[in-house]
C-alpha positions in Angstrom: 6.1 -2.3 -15.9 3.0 -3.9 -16.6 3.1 -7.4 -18.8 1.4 -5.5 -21.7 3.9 -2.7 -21.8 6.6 -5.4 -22.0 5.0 -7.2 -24.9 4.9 -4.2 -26.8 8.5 -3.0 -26.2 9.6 -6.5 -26.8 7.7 -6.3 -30.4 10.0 -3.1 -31.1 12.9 -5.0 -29.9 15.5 -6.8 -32.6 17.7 -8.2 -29.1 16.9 -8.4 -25.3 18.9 -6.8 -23.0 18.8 -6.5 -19.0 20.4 -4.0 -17.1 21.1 -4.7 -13.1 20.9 -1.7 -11.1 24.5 -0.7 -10.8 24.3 -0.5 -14.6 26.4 -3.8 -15.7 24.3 -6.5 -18.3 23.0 -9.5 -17.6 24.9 -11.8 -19.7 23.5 -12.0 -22.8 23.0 -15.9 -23.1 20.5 -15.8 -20.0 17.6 -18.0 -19.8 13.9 -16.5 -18.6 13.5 -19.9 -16.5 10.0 -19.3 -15.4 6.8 -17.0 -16.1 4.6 -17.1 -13.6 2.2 -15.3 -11.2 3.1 -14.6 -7.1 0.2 -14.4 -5.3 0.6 -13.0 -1.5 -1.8 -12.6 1.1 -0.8 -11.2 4.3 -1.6 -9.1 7.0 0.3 -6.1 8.1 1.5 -4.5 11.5 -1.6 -2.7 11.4 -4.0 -5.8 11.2 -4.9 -5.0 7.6 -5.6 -8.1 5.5 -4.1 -7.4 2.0 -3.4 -9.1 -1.4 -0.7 -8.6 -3.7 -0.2 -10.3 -7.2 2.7 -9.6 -9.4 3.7 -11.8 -13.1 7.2 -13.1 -12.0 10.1 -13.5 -14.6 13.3 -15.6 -13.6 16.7 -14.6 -15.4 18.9 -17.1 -15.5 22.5 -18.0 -16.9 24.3 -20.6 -17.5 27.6 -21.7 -19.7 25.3 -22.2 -22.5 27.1 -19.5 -24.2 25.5 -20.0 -27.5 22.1 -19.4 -26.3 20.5 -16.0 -27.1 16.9 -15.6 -25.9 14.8 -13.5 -29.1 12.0 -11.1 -28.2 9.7 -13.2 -30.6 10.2 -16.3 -27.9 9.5 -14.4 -25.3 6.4 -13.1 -26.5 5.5 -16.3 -27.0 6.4 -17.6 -23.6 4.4 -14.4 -21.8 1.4 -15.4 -24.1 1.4 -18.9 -23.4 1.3 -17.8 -19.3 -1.0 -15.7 -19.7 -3.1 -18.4 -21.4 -2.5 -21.2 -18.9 -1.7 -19.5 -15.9 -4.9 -17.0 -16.3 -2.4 -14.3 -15.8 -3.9 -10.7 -16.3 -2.2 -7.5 -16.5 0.2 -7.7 -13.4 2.9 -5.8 -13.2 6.3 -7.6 -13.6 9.1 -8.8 -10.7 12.3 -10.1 -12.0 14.0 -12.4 -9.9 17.9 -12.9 -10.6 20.4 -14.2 -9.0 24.2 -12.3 -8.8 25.7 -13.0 -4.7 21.9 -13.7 -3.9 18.3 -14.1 -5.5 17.2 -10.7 -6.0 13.9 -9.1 -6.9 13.3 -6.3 -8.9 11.3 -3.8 -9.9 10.8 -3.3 -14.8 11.7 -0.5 -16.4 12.8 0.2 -20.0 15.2 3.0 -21.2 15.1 3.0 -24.8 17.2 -0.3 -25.5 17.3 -2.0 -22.4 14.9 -3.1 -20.2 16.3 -1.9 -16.2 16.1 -3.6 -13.1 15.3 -1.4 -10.2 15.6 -1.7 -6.8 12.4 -2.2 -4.6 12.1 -1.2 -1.2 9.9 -2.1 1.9 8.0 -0.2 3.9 5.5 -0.1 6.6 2.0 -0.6 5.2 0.4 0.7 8.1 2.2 3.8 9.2 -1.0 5.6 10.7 -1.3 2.4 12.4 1.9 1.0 14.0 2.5 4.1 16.1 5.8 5.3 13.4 5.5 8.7 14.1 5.0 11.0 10.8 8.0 12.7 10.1 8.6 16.6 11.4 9.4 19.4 9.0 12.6 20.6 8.8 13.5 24.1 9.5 16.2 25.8 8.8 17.7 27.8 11.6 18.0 30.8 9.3 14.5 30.9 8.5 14.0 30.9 12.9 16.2 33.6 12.7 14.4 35.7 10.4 10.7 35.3 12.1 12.4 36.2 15.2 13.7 39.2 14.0 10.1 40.0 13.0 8.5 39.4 16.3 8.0 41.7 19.1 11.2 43.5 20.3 11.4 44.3 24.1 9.8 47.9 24.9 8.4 48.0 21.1 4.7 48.2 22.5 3.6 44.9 20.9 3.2 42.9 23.6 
């Protein structure tokens, strides 16, 4: 989810909630700690120079259990990054911290926004030397074009 898509289910929005993965809230007397912009440039197994750049949103909770975060203020807080930071269009990470800091992937399902699970992978597969993956065959479907092949003595070969 991009920061604009945010902003506009945010202005639809009487409450925020965040769903983790496993389906369970984050409390709802979080804190979004800090709005910012990640900037990464790397190079991958392959020798690729690359640049990422993603807005970041910390969740954060405390005892404050009184505390209830609006969609108005949030707005507000995006804007004001946006402004300052020179933040464009970048689509969101979420970091939160349950056992460990996490980072996730934005969705939204109607009332709640979901964190997803991101995944790594290999950049530079064609590369690296990871060989491409083989098709799978069923061993009924070798059965059946070997029953259409030549038969001994059947003059096709």
């Amino acid at each position: 989810m991009k920061l604009s898509e945010i902003k506009s289910k945010l202005n639809q929005l009487e409450t925020i909630a965040f769903q983790l993965p496993d389906g369970t809230l984050v409390p709802n007397h979080f804190h979004v700690t800090e709005v910012g912009k990640i900037s990464k440039h790397f190079i991958d197994c392959g020798g690729t120079v690359r640049q990422e750049e993603v807005a970041n949103f910390q969740l954060w909770e405390a005892n404050d259990y009184d505390h209830r975060l609006h969609p108005e203020k949030l707005i507000n807080i995006i804007e004001l990054s946006e402004r300052i930071l020179g933040i464009e269009d970048l689509e969101i990470e979420i970091e939160y911290q349950s056992d460990t800091i996490g980072k996730y992937g934005l969705d939204f399902a109607g009332t709640n926004f979901i964190l997803t699970n991101k995944q790594t992978d290999c950049l530079a597969k064609d590369n690296c030397g990871i060989p491409q993956e083989k098709p799978r065959v069923k061993l009924s479907e070798l059965q059946k074009k070997s029953e259409n092949s030549c038969a001994p003595g059947s003059g096709c070969c």
